[in-house]
N, CA, C and O atoms as a GROMACS GRO file, in nm:
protein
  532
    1UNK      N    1   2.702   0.861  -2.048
    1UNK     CA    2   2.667   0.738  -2.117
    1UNK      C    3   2.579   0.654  -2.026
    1UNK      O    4   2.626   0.614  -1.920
    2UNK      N    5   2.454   0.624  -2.062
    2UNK     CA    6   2.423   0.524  -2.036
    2UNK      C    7   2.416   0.370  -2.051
    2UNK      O    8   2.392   0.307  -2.154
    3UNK      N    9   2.446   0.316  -1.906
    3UNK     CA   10   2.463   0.149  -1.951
    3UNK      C   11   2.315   0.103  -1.930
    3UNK      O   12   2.219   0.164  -1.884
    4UNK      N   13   2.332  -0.060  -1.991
    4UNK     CA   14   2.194  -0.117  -2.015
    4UNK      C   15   2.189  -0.192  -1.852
    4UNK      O   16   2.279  -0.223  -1.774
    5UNK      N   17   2.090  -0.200  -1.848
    5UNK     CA   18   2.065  -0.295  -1.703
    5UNK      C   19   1.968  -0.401  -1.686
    5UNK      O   20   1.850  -0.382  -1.712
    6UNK      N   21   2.026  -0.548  -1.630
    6UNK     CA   22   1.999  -0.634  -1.644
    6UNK      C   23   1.898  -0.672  -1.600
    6UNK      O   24   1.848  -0.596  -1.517
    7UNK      N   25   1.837  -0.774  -1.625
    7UNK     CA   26   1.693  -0.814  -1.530
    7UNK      C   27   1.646  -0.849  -1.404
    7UNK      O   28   1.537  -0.855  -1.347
    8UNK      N   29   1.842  -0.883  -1.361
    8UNK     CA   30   1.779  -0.884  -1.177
    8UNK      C   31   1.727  -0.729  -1.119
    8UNK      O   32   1.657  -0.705  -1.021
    9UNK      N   33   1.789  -0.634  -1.220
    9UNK     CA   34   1.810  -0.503  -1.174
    9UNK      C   35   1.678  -0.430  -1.220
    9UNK      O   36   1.615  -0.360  -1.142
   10UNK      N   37   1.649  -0.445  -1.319
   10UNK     CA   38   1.500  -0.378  -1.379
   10UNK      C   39   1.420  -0.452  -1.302
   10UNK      O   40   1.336  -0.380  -1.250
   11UNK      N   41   1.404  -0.605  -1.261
   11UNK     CA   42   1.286  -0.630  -1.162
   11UNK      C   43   1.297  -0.586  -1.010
   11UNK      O   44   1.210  -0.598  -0.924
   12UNK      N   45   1.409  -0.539  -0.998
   12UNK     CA   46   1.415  -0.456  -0.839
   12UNK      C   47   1.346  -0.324  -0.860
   12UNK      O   48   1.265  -0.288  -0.774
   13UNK      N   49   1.374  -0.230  -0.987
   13UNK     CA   50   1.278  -0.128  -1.020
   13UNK      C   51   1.145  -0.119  -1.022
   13UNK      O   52   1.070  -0.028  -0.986
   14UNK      N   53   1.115  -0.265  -1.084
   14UNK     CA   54   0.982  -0.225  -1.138
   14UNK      C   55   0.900  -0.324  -0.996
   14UNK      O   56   0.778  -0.343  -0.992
   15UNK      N   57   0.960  -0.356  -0.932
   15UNK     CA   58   0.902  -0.425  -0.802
   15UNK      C   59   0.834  -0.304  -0.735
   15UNK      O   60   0.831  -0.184  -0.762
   16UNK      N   61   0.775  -0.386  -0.631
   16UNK     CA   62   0.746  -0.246  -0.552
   16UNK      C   63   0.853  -0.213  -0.450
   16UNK      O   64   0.791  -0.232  -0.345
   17UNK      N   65   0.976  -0.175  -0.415
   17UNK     CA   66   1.086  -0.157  -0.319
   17UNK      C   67   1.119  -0.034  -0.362
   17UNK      O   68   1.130   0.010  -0.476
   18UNK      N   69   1.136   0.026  -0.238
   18UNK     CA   70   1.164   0.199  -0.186
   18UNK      C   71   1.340   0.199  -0.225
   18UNK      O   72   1.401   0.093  -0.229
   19UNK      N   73   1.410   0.333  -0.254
   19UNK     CA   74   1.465   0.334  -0.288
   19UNK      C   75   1.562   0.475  -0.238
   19UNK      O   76   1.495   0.571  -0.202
   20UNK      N   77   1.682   0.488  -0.235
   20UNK     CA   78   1.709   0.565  -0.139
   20UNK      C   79   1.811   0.695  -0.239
   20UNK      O   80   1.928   0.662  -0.260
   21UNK      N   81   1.774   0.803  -0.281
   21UNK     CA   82   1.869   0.855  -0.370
   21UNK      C   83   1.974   0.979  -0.266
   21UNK      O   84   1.934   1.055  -0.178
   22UNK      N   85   2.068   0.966  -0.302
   22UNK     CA   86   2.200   1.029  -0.258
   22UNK      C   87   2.242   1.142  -0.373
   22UNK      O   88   2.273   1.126  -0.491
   23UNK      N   89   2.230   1.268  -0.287
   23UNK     CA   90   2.272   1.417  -0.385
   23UNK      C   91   2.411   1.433  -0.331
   23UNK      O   92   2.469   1.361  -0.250
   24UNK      N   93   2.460   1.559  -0.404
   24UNK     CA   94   2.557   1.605  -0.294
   24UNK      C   95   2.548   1.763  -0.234
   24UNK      O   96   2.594   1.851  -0.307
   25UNK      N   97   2.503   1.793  -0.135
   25UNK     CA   98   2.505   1.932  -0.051
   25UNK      C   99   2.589   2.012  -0.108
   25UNK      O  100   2.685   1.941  -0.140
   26UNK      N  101   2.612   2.152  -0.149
   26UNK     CA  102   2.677   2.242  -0.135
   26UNK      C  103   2.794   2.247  -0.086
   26UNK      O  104   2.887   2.289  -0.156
   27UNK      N  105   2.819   2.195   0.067
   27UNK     CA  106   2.942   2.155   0.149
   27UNK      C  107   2.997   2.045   0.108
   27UNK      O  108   3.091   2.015   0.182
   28UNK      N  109   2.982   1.979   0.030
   28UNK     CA  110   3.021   1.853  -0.031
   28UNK      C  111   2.948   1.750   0.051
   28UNK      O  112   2.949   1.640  -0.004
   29UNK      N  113   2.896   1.754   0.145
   29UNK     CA  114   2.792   1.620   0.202
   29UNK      C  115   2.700   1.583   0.157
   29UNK      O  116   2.648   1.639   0.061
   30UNK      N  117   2.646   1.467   0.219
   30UNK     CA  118   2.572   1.391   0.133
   30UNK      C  119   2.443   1.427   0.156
   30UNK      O  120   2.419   1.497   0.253
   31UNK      N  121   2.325   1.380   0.060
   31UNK     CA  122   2.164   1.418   0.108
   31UNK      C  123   2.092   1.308   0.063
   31UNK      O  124   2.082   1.270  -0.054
   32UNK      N  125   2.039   1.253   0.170
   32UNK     CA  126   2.000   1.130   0.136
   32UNK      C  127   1.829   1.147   0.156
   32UNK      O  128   1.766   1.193   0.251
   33UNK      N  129   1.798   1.109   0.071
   33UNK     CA  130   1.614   1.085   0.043
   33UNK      C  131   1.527   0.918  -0.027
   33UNK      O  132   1.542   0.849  -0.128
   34UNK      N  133   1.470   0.916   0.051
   34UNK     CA  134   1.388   0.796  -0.001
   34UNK      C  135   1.249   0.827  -0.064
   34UNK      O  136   1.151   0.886  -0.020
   35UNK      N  137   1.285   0.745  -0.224
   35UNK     CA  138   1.213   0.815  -0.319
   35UNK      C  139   1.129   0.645  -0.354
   35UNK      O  140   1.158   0.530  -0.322
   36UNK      N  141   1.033   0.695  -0.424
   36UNK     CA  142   0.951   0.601  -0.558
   36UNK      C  143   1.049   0.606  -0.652
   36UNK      O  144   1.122   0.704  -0.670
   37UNK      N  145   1.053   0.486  -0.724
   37UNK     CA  146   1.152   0.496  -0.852
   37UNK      C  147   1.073   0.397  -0.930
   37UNK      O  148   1.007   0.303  -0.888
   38UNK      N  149   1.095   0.447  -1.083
   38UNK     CA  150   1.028   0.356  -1.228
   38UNK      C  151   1.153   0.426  -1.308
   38UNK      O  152   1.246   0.506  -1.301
   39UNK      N  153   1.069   0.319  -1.402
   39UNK     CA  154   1.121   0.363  -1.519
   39UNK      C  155   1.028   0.333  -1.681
   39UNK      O  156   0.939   0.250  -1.695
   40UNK      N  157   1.071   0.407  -1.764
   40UNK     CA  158   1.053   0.426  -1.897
   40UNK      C  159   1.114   0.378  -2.001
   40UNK      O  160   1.201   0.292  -1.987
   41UNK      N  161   1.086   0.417  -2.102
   41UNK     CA  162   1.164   0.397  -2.253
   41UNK      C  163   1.300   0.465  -2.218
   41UNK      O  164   1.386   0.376  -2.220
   42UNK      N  165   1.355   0.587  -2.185
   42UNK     CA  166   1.400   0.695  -2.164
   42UNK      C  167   1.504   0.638  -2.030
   42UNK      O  168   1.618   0.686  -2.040
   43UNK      N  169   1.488   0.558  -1.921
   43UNK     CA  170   1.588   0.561  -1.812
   43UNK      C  171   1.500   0.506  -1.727
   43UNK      O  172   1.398   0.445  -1.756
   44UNK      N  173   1.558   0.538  -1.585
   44UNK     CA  174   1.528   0.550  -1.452
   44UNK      C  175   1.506   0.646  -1.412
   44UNK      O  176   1.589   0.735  -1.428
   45UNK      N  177   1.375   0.674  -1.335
   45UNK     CA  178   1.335   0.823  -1.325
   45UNK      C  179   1.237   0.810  -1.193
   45UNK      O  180   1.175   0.705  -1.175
   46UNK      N  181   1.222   0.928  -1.095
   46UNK     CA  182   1.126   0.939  -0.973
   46UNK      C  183   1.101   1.099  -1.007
   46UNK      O  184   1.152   1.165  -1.098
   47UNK      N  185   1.032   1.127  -0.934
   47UNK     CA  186   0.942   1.277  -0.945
   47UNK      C  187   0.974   1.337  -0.738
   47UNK      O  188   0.978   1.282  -0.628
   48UNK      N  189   0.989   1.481  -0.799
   48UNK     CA  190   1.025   1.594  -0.686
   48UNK      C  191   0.892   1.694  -0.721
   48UNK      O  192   0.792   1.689  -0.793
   49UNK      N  193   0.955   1.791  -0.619
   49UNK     CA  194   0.884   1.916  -0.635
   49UNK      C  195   1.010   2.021  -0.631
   49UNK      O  196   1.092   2.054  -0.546
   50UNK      N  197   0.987   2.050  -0.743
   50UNK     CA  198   1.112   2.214  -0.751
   50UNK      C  199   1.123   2.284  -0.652
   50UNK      O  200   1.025   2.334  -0.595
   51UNK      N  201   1.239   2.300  -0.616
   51UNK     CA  202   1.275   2.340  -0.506
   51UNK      C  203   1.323   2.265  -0.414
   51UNK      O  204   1.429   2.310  -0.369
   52UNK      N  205   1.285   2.156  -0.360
   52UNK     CA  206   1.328   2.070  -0.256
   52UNK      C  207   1.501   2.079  -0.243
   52UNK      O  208   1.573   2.154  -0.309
   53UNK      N  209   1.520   2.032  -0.194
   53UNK     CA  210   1.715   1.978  -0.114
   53UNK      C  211   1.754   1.926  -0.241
   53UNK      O  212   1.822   2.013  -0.296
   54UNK      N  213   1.746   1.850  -0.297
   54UNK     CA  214   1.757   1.730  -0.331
   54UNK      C  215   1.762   1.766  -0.525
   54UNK      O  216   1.832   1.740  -0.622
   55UNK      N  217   1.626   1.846  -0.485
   55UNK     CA  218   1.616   1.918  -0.653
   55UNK      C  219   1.708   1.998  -0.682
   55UNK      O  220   1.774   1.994  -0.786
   56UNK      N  221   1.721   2.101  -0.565
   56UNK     CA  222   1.859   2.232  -0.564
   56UNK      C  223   2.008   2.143  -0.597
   56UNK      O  224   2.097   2.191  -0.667
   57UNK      N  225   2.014   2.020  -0.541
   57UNK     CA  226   2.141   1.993  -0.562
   57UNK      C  227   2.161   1.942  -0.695
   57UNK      O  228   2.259   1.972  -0.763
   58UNK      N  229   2.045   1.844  -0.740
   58UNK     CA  230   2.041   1.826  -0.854
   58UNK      C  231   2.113   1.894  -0.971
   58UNK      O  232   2.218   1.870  -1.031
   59UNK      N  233   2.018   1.986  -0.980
   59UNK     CA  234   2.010   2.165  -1.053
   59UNK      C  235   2.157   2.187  -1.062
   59UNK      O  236   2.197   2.211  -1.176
   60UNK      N  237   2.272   2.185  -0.944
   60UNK     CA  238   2.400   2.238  -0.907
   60UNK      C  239   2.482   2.110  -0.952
   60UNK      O  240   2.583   2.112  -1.022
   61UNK      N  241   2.426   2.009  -0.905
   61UNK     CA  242   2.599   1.903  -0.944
   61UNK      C  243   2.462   1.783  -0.935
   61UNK      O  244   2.388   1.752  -0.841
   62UNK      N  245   2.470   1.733  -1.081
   62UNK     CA  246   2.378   1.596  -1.152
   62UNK      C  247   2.443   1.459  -1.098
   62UNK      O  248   2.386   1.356  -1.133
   63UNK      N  249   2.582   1.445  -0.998
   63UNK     CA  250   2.626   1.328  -0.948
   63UNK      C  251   2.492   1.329  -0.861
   63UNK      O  252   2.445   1.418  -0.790
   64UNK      N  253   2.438   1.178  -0.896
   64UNK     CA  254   2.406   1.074  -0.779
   64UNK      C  255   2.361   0.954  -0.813
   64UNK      O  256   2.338   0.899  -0.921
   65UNK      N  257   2.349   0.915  -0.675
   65UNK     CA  258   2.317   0.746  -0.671
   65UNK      C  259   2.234   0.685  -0.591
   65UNK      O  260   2.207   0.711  -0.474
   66UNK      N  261   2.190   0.593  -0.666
   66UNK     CA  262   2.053   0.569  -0.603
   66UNK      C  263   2.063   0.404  -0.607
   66UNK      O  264   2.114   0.342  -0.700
   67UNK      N  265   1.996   0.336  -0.470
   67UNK     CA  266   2.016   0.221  -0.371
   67UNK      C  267   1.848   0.146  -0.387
   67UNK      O  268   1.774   0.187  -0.298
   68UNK      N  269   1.791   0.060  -0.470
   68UNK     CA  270   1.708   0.010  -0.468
   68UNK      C  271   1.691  -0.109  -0.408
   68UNK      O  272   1.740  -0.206  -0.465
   69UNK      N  273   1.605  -0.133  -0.257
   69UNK     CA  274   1.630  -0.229  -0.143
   69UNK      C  275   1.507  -0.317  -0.197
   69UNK      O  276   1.401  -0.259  -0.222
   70UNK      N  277   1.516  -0.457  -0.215
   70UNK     CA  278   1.429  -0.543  -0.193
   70UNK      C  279   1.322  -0.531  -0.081
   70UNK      O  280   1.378  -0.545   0.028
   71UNK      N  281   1.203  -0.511  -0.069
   71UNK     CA  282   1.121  -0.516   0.012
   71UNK      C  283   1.115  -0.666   0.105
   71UNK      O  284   1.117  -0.657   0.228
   72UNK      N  285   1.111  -0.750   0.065
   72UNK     CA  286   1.131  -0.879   0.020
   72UNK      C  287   1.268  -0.938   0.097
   72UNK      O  288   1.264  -1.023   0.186
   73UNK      N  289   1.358  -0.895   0.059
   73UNK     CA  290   1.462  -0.904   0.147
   73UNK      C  291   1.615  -0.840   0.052
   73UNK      O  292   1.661  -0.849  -0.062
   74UNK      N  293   1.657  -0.758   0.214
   74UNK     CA  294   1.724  -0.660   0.216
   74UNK      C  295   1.860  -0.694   0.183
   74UNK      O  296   1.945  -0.606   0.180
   75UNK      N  297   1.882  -0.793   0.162
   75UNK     CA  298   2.057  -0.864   0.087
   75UNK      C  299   2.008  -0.835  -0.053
   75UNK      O  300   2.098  -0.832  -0.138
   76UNK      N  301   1.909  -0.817  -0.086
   76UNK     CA  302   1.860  -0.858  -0.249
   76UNK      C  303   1.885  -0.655  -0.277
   76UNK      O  304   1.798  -0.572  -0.253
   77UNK      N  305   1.979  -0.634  -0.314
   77UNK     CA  306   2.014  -0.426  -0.344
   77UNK      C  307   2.086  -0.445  -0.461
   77UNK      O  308   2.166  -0.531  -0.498
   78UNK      N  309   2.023  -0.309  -0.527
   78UNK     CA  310   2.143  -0.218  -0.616
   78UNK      C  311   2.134  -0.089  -0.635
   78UNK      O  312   2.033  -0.018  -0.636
   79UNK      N  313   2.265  -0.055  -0.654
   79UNK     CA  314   2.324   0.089  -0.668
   79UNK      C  315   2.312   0.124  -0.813
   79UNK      O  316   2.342   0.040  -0.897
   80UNK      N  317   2.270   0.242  -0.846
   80UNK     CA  318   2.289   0.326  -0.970
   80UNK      C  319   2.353   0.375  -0.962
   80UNK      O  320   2.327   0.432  -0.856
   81UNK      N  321   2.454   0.419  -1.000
   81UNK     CA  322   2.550   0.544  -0.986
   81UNK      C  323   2.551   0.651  -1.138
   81UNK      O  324   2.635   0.619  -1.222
   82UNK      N  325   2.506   0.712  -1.154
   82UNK     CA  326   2.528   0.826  -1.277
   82UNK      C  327   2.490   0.972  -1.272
   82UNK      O  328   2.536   1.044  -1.183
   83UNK      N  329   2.407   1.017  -1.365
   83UNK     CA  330   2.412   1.168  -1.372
   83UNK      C  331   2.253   1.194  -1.373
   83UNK      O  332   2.183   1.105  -1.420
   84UNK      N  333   2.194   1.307  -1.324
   84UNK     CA  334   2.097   1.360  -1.407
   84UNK      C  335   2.086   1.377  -1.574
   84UNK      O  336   2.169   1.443  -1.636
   85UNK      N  337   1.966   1.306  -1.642
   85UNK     CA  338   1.968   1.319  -1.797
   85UNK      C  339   1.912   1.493  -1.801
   85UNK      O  340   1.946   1.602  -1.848
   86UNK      N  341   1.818   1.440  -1.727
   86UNK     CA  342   1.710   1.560  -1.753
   86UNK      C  343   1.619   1.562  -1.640
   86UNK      O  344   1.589   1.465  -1.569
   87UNK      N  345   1.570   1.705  -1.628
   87UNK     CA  346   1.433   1.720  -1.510
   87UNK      C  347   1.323   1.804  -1.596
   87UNK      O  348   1.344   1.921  -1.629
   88UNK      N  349   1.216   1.742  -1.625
   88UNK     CA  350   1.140   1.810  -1.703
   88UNK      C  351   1.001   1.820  -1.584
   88UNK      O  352   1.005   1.773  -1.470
   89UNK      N  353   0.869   1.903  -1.653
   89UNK     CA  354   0.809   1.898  -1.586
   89UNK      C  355   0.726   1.783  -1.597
   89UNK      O  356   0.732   1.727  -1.706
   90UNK      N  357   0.615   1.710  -1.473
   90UNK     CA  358   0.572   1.628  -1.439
   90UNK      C  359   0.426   1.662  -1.540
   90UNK      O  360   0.330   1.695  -1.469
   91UNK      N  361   0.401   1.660  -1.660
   91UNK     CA  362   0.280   1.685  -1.700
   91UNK      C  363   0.145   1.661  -1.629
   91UNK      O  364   0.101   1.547  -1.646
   92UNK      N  365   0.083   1.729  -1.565
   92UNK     CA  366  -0.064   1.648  -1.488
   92UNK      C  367  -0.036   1.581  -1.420
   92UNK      O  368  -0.133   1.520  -1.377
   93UNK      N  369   0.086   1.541  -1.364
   93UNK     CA  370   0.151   1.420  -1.295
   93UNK      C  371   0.137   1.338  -1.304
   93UNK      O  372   0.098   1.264  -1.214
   94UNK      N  373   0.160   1.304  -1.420
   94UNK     CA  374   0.130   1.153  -1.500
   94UNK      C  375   0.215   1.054  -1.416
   94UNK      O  376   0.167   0.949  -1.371
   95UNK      N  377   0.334   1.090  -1.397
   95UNK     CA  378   0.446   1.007  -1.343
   95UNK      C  379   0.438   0.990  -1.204
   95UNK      O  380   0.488   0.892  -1.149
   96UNK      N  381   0.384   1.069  -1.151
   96UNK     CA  382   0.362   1.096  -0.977
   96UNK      C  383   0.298   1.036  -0.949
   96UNK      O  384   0.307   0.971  -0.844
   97UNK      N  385   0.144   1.027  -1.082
   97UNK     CA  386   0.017   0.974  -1.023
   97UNK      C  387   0.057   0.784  -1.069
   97UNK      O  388  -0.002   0.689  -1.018
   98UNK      N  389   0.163   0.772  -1.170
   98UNK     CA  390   0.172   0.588  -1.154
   98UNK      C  391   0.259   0.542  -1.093
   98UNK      O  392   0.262   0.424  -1.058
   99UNK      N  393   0.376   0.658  -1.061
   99UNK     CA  394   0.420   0.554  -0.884
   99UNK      C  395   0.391   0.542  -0.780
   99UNK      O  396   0.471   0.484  -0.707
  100UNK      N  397   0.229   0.601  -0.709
  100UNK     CA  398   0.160   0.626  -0.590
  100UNK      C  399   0.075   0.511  -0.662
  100UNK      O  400   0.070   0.412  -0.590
  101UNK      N  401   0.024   0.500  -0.751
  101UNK     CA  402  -0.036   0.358  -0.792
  101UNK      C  403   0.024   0.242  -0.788
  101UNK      O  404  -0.033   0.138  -0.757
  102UNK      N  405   0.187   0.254  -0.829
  102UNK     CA  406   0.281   0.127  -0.784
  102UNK      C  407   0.272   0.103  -0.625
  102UNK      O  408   0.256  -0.008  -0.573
  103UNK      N  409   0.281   0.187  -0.577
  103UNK     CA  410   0.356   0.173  -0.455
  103UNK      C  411   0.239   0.186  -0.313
  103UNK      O  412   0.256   0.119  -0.211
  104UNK      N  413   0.143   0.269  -0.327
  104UNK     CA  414   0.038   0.330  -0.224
  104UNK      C  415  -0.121   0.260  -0.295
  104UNK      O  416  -0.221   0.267  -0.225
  105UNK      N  417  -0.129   0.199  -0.428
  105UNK     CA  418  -0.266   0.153  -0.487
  105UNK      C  419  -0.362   0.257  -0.467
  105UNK      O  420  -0.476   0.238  -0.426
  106UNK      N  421  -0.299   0.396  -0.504
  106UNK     CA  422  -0.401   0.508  -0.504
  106UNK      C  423  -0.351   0.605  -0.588
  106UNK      O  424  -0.246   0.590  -0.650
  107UNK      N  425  -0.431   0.717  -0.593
  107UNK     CA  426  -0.371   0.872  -0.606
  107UNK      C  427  -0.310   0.903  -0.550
  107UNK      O  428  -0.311   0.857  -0.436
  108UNK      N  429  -0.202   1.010  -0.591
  108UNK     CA  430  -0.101   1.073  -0.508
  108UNK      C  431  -0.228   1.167  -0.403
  108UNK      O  432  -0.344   1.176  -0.442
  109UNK      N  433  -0.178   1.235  -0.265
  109UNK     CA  434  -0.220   1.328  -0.228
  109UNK      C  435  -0.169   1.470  -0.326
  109UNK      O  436  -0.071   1.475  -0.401
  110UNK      N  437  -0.250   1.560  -0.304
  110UNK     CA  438  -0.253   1.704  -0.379
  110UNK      C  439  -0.089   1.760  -0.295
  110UNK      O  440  -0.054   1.732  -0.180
  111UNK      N  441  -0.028   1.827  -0.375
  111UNK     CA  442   0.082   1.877  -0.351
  111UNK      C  443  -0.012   2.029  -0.312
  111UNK      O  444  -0.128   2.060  -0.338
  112UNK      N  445   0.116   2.115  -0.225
  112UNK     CA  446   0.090   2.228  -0.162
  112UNK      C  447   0.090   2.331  -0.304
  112UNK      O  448   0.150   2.340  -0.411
  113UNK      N  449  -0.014   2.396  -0.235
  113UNK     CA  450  -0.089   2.523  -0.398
  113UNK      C  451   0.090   2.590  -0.405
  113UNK      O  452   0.168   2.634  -0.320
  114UNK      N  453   0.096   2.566  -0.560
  114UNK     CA  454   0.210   2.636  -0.636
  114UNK      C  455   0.292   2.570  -0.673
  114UNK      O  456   0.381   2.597  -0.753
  115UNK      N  457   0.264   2.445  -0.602
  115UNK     CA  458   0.404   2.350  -0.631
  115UNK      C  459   0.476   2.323  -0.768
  115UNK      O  460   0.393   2.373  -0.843
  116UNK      N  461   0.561   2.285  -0.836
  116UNK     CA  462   0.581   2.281  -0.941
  116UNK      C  463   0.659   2.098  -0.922
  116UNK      O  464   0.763   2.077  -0.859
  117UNK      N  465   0.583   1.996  -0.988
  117UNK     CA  466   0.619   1.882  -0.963
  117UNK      C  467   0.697   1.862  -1.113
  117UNK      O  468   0.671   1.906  -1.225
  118UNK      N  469   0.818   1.765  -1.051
  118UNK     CA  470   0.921   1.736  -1.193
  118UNK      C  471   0.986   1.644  -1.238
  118UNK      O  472   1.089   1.646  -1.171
  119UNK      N  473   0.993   1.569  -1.304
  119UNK     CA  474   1.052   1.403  -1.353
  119UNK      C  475   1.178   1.445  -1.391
  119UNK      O  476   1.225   1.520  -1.477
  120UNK      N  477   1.225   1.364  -1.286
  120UNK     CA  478   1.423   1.348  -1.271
  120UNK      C  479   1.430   1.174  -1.363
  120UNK      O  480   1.360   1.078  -1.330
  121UNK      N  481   1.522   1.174  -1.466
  121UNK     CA  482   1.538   1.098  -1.524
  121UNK      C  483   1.682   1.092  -1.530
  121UNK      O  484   1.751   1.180  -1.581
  122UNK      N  485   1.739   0.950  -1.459
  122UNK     CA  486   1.899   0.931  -1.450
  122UNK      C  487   1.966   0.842  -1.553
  122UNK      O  488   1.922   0.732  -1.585
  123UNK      N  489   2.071   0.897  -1.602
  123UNK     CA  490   2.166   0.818  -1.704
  123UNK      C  491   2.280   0.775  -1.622
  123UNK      O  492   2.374   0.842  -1.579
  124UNK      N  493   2.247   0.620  -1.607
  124UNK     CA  494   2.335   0.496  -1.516
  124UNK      C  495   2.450   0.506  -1.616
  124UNK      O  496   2.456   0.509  -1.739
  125UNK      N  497   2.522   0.508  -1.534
  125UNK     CA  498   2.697   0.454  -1.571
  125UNK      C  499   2.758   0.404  -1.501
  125UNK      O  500   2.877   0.392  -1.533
  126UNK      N  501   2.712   0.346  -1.367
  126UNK     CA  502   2.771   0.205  -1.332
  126UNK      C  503   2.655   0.142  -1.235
  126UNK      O  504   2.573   0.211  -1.176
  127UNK      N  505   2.662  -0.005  -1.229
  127UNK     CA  506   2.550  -0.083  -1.168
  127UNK      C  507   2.679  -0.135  -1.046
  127UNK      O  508   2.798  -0.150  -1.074
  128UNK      N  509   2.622  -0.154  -0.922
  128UNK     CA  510   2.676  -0.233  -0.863
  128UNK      C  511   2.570  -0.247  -0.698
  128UNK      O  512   2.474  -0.179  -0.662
  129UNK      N  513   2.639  -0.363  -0.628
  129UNK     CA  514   2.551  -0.412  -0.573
  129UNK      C  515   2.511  -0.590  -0.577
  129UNK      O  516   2.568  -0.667  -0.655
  130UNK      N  517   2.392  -0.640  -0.467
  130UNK     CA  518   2.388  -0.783  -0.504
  130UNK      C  519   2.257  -0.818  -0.550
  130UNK      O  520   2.190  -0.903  -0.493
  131UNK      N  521   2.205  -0.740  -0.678
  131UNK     CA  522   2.098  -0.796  -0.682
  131UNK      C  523   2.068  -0.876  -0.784
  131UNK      O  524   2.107  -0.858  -0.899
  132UNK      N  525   1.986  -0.984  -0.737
  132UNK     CA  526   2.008  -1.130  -0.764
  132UNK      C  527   1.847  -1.178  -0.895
  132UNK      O  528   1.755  -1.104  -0.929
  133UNK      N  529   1.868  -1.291  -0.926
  133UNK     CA  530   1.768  -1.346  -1.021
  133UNK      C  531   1.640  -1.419  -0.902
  133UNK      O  532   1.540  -1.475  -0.946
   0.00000   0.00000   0.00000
């Protein structure tokens, strides 16, 4: 199930602030990566490349959570906590190429020949954290 999320929380998304997503390893530990994050009609969503750590764990167990830090200032956070909806592919990298425009005011660089790039889209089921109006 997804919950709705409020506006201190969608303007920490749609800000420009890095964001830190948490898988879980095989061994049960944690894997922590700092990603681009947006969102859509559809959720909260950042883009991989198939295969990575992060994608594999995905793929295996859809728990995680993801920590969106105020650039701005670092008391200003929130936590997502839910599931993978879906990982589809990154068409042309539509999605790749407008969070390197959020975040870098450019094109992405070219991914390594073969890559297969992919939009991870998360269904929140709990908000927590202090982020503020």
């Amino acid at each position: 199930m997804t919950i709705p999320l409020g506006p201190p929380t969608l303007r920490l998304i749609d800000g420009k602030n890095y964001a830190v997503l948490a898988t879980v390893n095989p061994d049960g530990s944690p894997q922590t990566s700092v990603i681009w994050i947006g969102r859509d009609d559809e959720g909260v969503l950042f883009t991989t490349v198939a295969g990575r750590v992060k994608h594999r764990n995905m793929v295996r167990d859809p728990r995680v959570s993801i920590t969106v830090i105020d650039s701005a200032d670092a008391e200003n956070y929130v936590e997502l906590r839910g599931r993978v909806a879906s990982i589809t592919p990154d068409v042309a990298r539509q999605i790749d190429t407008e969070l390197s425009w959020k975040y870098d005011d450019r094109d992405p660089a070219p991914d390594r020949p073969g890559a297969v790039r992919v939009v991870v889209r998360i269904a929140v089921e709990k908000v927590t954290g202090r982020a503020r109006s």
